[in-house]
N, C-alpha and C positions, 0 to 999 in steps of 0.2 A: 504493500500500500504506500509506504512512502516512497520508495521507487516512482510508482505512479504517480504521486505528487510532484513530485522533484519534475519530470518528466515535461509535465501538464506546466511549469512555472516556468522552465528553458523556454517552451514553445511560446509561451504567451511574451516572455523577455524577449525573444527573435523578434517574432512580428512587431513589437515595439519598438525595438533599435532599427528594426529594417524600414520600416515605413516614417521613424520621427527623426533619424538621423544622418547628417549632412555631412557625414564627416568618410573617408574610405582609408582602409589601408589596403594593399596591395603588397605581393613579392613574387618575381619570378625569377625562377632559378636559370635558364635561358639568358637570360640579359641580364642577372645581376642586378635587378632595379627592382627599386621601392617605390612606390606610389601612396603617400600616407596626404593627409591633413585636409582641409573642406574639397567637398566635391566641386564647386564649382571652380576654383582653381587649386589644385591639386600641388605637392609637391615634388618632384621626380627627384631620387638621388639615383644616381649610377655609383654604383661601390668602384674603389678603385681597386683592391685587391685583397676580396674578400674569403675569411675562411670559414666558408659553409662545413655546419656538422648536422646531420640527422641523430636523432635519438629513436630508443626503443623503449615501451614501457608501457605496460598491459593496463595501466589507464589514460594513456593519452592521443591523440591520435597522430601520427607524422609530425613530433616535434623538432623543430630547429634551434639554433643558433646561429647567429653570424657575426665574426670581428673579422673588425676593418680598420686602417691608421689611413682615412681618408681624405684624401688631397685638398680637399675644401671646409672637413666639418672634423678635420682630427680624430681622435679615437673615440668609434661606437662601439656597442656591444648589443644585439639585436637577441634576445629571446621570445619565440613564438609557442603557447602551448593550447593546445585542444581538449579536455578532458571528456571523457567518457559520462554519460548520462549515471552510472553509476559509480561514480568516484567523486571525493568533493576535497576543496580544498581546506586546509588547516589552521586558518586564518586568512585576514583579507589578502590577497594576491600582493597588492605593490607595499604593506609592512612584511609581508614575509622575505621581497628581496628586497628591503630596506634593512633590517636587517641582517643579512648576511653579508651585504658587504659591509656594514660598518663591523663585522664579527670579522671578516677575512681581513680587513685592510687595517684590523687594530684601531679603529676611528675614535678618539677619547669623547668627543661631540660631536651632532648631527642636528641641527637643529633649522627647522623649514621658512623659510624667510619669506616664501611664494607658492602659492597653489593656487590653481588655475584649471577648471572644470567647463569644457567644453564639448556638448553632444556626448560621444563614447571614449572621449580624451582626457586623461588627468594629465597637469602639468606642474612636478614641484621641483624647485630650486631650495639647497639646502646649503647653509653655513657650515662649514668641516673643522672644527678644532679651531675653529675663533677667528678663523684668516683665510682660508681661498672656498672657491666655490663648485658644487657640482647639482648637474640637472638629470632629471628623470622624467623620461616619457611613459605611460601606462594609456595602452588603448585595453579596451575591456568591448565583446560579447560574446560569440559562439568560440572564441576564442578571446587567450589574454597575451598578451603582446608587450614585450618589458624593453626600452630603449636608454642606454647607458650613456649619456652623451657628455665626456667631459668636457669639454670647451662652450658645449651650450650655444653653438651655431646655428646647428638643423632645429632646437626648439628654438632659438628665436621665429626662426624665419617657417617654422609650425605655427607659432600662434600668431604671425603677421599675415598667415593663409586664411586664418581664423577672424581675425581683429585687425585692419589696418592699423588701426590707433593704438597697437600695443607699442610700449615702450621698453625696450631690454636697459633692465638695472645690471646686469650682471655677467656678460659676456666679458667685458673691456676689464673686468675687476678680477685679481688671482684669482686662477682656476685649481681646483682638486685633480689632479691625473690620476683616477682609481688605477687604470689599468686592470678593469675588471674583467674577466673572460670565463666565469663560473657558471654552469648551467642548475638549474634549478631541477630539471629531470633528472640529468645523472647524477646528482647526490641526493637523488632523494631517498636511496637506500637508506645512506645514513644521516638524515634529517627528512622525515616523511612532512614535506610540505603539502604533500595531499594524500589520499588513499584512497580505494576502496570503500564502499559500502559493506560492513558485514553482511552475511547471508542466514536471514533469519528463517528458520524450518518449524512452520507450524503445527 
């Protein structure tokens, strides 16, 4: 029964995000390019030398990664995850990779100076140990989609797809270089950021 439920609330969130929002991402493996930010002018990045990784993992569907030290937008880190109708995850998606890299990179502070909620788009920018800066893309529906962007280029110029009027406080000002390239699937043997459903026998 909750199976069912669960099921019945995905479908109803689909038809929601699909019909109320304006926003697309895109990737194809073929060219290398991403297509994210408002539909009516989109953003196109062309990765310049990207290292695509597929995952495997019996609740997610065709998960990726990709890192890139990008000729225009510096270093990304792209994680894409699909979860299975019956698997959920273990807290909200973009704190569970909020913390982990402040866990991998030893970050003494993290603290969010900006966030910014557009259509299926979260956008935060975060103060690191008191002195430089780093930004985080979260798109969320049939899939959640995590965008590592230390230099904070591609979201500026995300949410000026979104917002003409948007004003970037934070690109020009030290930046945090995570160098972050950790995937959320494959460790989540050993940190279960999401699971399965148990299987209840009546």
């Amino acid at each position: 029964m909750k199976t069912i439920k669960f099921l019945l609330l995905t479908l109803i969130s689909f038809l929601f995000i699909s019909c109320s929002s304006s926003a697309v991402f895109q990737y194809s493996t073929q060219s290398n390019t991403m297509i994210l930010g408002d539909k009516k002018a989109p953003l196109k990045v062309e990765f310049t030398n990207p290292n695509y990784r597929g995952s495997i993992h019996r609740c997610t569907r065709f998960p990726y990664t990709i890192s890139d030290d990008h000729k225009k937008y510096g270093k990304l880190f792209v994680e894409s995850i699909s979860l299975y109708e019956v698997c959920n995850w273990n807290g909200f998606p973009l704190g569970l990779l909020e913390s982990k890299i402040r866990f991998l990179s030893e970050i003494k502070s993290m603290k969010t100076v900006e966030k910014i909620e557009v259509n299926n788009y979260v956008f935060k920018t975060y103060l690191v140990n008191e002195k430089e800066y780093l930004s985080l893309i979260y798109i969320y529906g049939l899939k959640d989609t995590f965008i590592v962007d230390d230099e904070g280029i591609l979201y500026a110029e995300l949410m000026n797809s979104f917002d003409k009027n948007y004003e970037d406080k934070y690109t020009s000002k030290p930046r945090y270089i995570s160098n972050y390239n950790r995937s959320l699937v494959r460790d989540n043997m050993m940190h279960p950021y999401f699971e399965r459903e148990p299987i209840v026998v009546e």
